[in-house]
C-alpha positions as CSV (number, residue, x, y, z in Angstrom):
1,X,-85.3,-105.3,-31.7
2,X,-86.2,-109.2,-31.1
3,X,-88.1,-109.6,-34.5
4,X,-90.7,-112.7,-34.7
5,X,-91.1,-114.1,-38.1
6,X,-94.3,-115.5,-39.1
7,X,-94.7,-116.9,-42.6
8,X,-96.0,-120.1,-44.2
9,X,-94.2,-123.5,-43.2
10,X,-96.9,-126.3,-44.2
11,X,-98.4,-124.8,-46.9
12,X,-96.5,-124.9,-50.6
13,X,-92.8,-126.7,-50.7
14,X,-91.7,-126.7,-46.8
15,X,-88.3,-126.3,-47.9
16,X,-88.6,-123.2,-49.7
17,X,-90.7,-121.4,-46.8
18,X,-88.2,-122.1,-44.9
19,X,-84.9,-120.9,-47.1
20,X,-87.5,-117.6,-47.7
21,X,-87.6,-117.0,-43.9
22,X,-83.9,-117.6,-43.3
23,X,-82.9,-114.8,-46.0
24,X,-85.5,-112.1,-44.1
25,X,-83.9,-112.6,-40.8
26,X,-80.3,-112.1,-42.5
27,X,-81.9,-109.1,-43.9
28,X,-83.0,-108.3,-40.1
29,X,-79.6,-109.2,-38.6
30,X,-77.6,-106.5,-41.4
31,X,-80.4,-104.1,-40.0
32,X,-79.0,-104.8,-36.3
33,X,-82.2,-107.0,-35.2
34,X,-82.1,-110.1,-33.4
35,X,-84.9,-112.5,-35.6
36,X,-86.7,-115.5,-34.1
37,X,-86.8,-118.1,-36.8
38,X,-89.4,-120.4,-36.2
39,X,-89.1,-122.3,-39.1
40,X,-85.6,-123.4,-37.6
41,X,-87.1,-126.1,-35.6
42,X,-88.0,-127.7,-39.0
43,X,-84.3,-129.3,-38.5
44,X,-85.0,-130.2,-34.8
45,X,-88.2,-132.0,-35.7
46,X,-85.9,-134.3,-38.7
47,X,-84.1,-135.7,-35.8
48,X,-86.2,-136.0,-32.9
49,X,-90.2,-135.5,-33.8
50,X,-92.6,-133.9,-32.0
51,X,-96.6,-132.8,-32.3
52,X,-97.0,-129.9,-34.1
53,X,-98.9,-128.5,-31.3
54,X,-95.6,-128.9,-29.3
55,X,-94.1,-126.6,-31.9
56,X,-96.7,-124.3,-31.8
57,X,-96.3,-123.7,-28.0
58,X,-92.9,-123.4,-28.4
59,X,-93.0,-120.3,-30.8
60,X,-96.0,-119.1,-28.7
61,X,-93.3,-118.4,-25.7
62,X,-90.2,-117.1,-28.5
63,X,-93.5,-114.8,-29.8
64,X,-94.4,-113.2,-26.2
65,X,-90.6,-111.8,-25.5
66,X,-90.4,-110.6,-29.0
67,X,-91.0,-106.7,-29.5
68,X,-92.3,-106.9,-33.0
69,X,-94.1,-109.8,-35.5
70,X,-93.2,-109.3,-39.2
71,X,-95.8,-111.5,-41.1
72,X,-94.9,-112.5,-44.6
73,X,-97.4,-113.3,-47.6
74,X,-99.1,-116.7,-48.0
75,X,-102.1,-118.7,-46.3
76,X,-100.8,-120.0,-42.7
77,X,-103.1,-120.7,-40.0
78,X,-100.1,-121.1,-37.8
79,X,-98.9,-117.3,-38.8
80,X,-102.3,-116.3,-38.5
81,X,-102.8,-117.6,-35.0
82,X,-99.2,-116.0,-34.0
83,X,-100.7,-112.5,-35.3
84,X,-103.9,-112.9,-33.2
85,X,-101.5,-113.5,-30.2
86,X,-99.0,-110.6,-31.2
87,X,-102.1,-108.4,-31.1
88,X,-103.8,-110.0,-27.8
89,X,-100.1,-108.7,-26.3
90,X,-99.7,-105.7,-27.3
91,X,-97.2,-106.7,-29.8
92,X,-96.4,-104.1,-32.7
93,X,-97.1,-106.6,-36.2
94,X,-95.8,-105.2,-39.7
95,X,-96.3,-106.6,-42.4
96,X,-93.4,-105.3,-44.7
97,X,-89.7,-105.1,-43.5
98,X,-89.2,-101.8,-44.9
99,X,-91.9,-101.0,-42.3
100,X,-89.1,-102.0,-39.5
């Protein structure tokens, strides 16, 4: 399955979110998924910045061809508002990746 990962970015020590997010999609890939990483354009945005808004739209169109959201613990409005548009879809959510 395509596998969208929504977790905290902003909120705590960015670079910890995003080494957390990086070990559940190698968890996903030894299960035979194929993970969206958002947190990956964390490296785009050191060399060439953008709006967070334009980040935002981007994982907006990743999230709508994905067949399943895992949201991860911790506040995130970002992951929050991914969730509301998983559901709006159609788009199975889980919360755990045993639940996968």
């Amino acid at each position: 399955m395509k596998i969208y990962i929504a977790s905290p970015y902003t909120i705590g020590d960015v670079a910890v979110n995003v080494r957390n997010v990086l070990l559940v999609a190698n968890q996903l890939m030894n299960k035979g998924h194929a993970p969206y990483v958002p947190h990956l354009s964390h490296f785009q945005h050191l060399v060439a910045p953008r709006p967070y808004q334009d980040w935002l739209n981007l994982d907006f169109e990743w999230l709508k061809v994905c067949d399943c959201v895992l949201r991860l613990e911790g506040e995130s409005k970002g992951a929050d508002q991914e969730v509301e548009l998983a559901k709006s879809l159609g788009i199975r959510i889980v919360y755990n990746i045993n639940d996968i």
